[in-house]
C-alpha positions in Angstrom: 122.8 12.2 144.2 119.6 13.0 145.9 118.6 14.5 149.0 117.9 11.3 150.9 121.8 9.7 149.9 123.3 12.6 151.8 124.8 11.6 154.2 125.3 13.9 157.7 128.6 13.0 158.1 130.0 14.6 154.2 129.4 17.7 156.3 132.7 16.7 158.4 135.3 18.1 156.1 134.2 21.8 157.0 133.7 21.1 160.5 137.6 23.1 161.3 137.0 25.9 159.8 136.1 29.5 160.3 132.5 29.8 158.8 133.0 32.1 156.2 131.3 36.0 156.7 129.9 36.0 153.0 127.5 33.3 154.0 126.9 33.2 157.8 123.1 35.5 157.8 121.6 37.2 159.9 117.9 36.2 161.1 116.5 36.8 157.7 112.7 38.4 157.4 111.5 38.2 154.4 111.7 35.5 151.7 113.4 32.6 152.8 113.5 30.0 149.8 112.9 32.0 146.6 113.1 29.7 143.7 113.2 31.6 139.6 113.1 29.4 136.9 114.8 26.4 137.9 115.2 23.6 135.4 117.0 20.3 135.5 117.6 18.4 132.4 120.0 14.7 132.8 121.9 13.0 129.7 121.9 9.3 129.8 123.9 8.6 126.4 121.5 10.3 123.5 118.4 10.2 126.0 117.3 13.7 127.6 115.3 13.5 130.5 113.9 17.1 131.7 113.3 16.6 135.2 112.3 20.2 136.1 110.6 22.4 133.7 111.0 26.1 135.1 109.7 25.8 138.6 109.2 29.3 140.5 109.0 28.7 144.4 108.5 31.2 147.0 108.3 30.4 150.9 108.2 33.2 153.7 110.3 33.2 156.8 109.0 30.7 159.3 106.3 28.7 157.1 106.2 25.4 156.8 106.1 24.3 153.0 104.9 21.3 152.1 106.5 20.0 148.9 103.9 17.1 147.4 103.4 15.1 143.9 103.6 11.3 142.5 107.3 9.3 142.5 109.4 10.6 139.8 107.3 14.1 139.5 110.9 15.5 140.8 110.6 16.4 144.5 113.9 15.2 145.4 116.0 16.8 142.9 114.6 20.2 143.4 114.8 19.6 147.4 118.4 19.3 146.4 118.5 22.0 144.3 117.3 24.2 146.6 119.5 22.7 149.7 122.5 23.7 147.5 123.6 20.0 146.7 122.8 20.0 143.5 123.4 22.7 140.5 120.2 23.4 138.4 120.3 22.8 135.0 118.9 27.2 134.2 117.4 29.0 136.6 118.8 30.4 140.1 118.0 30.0 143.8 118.4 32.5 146.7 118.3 31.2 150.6 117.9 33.9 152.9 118.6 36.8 150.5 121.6 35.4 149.3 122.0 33.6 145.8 123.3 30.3 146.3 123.6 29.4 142.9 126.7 31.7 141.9 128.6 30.7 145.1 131.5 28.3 144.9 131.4 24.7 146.1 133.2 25.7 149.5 131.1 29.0 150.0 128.1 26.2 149.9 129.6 23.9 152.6 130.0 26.7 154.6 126.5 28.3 153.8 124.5 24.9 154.3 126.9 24.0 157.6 125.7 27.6 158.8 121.9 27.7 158.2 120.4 24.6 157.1 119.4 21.4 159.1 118.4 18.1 157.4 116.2 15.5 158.4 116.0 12.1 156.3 113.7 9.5 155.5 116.3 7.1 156.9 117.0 8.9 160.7 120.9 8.6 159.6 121.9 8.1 163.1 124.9 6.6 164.2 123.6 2.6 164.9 127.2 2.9 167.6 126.1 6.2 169.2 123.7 6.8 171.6 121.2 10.0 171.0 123.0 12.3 172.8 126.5 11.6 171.5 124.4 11.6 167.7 123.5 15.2 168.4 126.6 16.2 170.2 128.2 14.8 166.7 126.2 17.2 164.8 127.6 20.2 167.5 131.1 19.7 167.0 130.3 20.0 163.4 128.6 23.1 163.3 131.6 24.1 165.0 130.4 24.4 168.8 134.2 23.5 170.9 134.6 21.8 174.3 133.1 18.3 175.1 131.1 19.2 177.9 129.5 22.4 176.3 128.4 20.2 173.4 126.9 17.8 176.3 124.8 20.3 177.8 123.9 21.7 174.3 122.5 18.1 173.2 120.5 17.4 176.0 118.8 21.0 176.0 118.1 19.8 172.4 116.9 16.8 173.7 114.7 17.9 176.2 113.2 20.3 172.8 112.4 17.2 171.8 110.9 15.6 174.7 113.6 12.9 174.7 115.6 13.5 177.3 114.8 10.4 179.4 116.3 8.7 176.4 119.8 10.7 175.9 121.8 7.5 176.8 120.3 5.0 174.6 121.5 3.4 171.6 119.4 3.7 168.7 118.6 0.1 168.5 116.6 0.9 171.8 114.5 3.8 170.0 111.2 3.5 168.4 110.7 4.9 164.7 109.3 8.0 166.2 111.8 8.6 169.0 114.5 8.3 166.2 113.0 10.3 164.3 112.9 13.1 167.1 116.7 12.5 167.6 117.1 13.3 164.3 115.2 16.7 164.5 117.1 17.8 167.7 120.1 16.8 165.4 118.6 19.6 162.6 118.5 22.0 165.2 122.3 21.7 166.1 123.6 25.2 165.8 119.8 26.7 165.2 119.7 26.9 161.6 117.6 29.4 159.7 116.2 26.2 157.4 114.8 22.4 158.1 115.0 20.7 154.8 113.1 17.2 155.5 112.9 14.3 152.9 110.1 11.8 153.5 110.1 11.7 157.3 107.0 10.3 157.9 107.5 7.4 155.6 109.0 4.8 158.1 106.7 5.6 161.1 103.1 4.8 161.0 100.1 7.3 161.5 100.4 8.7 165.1 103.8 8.8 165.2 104.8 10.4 161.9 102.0 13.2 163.1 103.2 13.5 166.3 106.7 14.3 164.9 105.5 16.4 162.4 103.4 18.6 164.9 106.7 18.6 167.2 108.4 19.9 164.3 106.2 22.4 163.9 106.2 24.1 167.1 110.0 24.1 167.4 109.9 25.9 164.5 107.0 28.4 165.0 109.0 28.9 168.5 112.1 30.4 166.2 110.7 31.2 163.3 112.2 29.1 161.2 111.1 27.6 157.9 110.5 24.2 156.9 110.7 22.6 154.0 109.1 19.1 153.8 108.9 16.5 150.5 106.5 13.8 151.2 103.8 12.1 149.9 101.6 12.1 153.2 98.9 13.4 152.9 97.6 13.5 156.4 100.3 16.1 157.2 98.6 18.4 155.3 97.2 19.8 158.3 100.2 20.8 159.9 101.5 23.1 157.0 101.2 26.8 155.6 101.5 26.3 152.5 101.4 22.7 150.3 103.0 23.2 146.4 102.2 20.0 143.8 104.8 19.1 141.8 103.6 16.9 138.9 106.0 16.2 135.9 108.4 18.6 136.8 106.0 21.8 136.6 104.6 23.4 139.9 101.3 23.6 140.5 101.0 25.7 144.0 
C-alpha cells in the first residue's frame, strides 16, 4: 500500500474513540520528522528488491520539506514510512519526539488521527458531498461532536482557504485547484502538527498547482506546522526550506 491508495475514510474506525494520552502531543519544538536508518526491503518469491537503503531524514518544526527524485527512487514508500502506514524493513522513526515505530497498530491510528493531515495526488473528496460537508467529514473524524459546531468549523477552514464562496458546491463544480484547496482545509481538520502531501501538484497545471502550494505554505508558516511534500515538481522548489533527493533508495539532502 502506498501513500497515495490511502484512503481518508480508513481513518473512520477510530473516529469513536477517546484519543489516546500516550500519543496526543503537545506543540512540539524541536525535530519534528527525525528519520535513523530506515530501510525497506520487499520479497517477491526468490526476488529481493531493497527499496530503501538506510535513509537518515531530519526536518525542524514548521519547515516545509520537499521530498524529490525519479519514479521508483522510493518516495512514496518512505512517505509511508514515515506517516506511520507502513513498517520499515530496520531502522526507526520518531514524529514529534515520540517513536512511532515501537507503537502498536491502534496507538498509530490514534497518533496519525491526532497530528497528521494528508493531502493526495487524487483530492479524495467525496464526488456526493459538497466541500463543506467533505471537510465537516474529516471533523467528525478527528473527533470534533455536534453538527453545527462542525459547520462553523468547516467554513472557518474554508474561508483559510479562500473557498468560502464555494462551501456548497459539489465537487463536480470545482476546478483542479479549488479541489485541491478543499482538500488542504480537509488536512487542517483538527489542526494537526504534520501535512504529509503526495504529488499534489500533479493534476493541476502551472499556476494553479503554485498557487496551492504557496497557500499551503502560509497556512502553515501561520501555525508552525511542518510539511512534508513528495513530488517531482520542480517549480515548487521555491516555496520550500529544505528539498532532500532521493535516488535509488539512498538520500542525497
Amino acid at each position: 500500500m502506498t501513500a497515495s491508495q490511502v484512503n481518508f475514510a480508513s481513518f473512520t474506525q477510530v473516529r469513536d474513540r477517546a484519543a489516546s494520552p500516550s500519543v496526543v502531543v503537545e506543540r512540539y519544538k524541536e525535530q519534528a520528522i527525525e528519520a535513523t536508518g530506515v530501510e525497506m526491503v520487499y520479497h517477491s518469491g526468490s526476488q529481493v528488491y531493497q527499496v530503501l537503503r538506510g535513509v537518515d531524514l531530519a526536518i525542524q518544526q514548521g519547515d516545509i520539506q520537499l521530498l524529490m527524485g525519479p519514479s521508483g527512487s522510493g518516495k512514496t514508500t518512505l512517505l509511508s514510512i514515515l506517516a506511520g502506514i507502513l513498517t520499515p524493513t530496520a531502522g526507526s522513526v520518531k514524529l514529534l519526539g515520540q517513536e512511532i515505530t515501537k507503537m502498536s497498530r491502534e496507538q498509530l491510528a490514534h497518533f496519525r488521527l491526532e497530528n497528521i493531515g494528508f493531502i493526495f495526488q487524487g483530492f479524495n473528496l467525496f464526488p456526493a458531498l459538497t466541500a463543506s460537508e467533505n471537510v465537516e467529514v474529516a471533523l467528525k473524524v478527528k473527533g470534533i461532536r455536534g453538527a453545527s459546531n462542525r459547520r462553523r468549523m468547516a467554513q472557518e477552514l474554508l474561508s483559510q482557504v479562500r473557498l468560502d464562496d464555494r462551501s456548497n458546491h459539489l465537487p463536480r463544480d470545482l476546478s483542479g485547484g479549488q479541489k485541491q484547496r478543499v482538500a488542504i482545509a480537509r488536512a487542517l481538520a483538527g489542526d494537526p502538527q504534520i501535512i504529509m502531501a503526495d504529488e499534489p501538484t500533479a493534476a493541476l497545471d502551472s499556476h494553479s498547482g503554485h498557487a496551492v502550494i504557496e497557500l499551503l505554505r502560509q497556512l502553515a508558516k501561520q501555525s508552525a506546522r511542518t510539511v512534508l511534500i513528495v513530488t517531482h515538481d520542480p517549480r515548487l522548489i521555491d516555496v520550500a526550506d529544505r528539498v532532500a533527493i532521493l535516488e535509488d533508495g539512498i538520500l542525497q539532502d
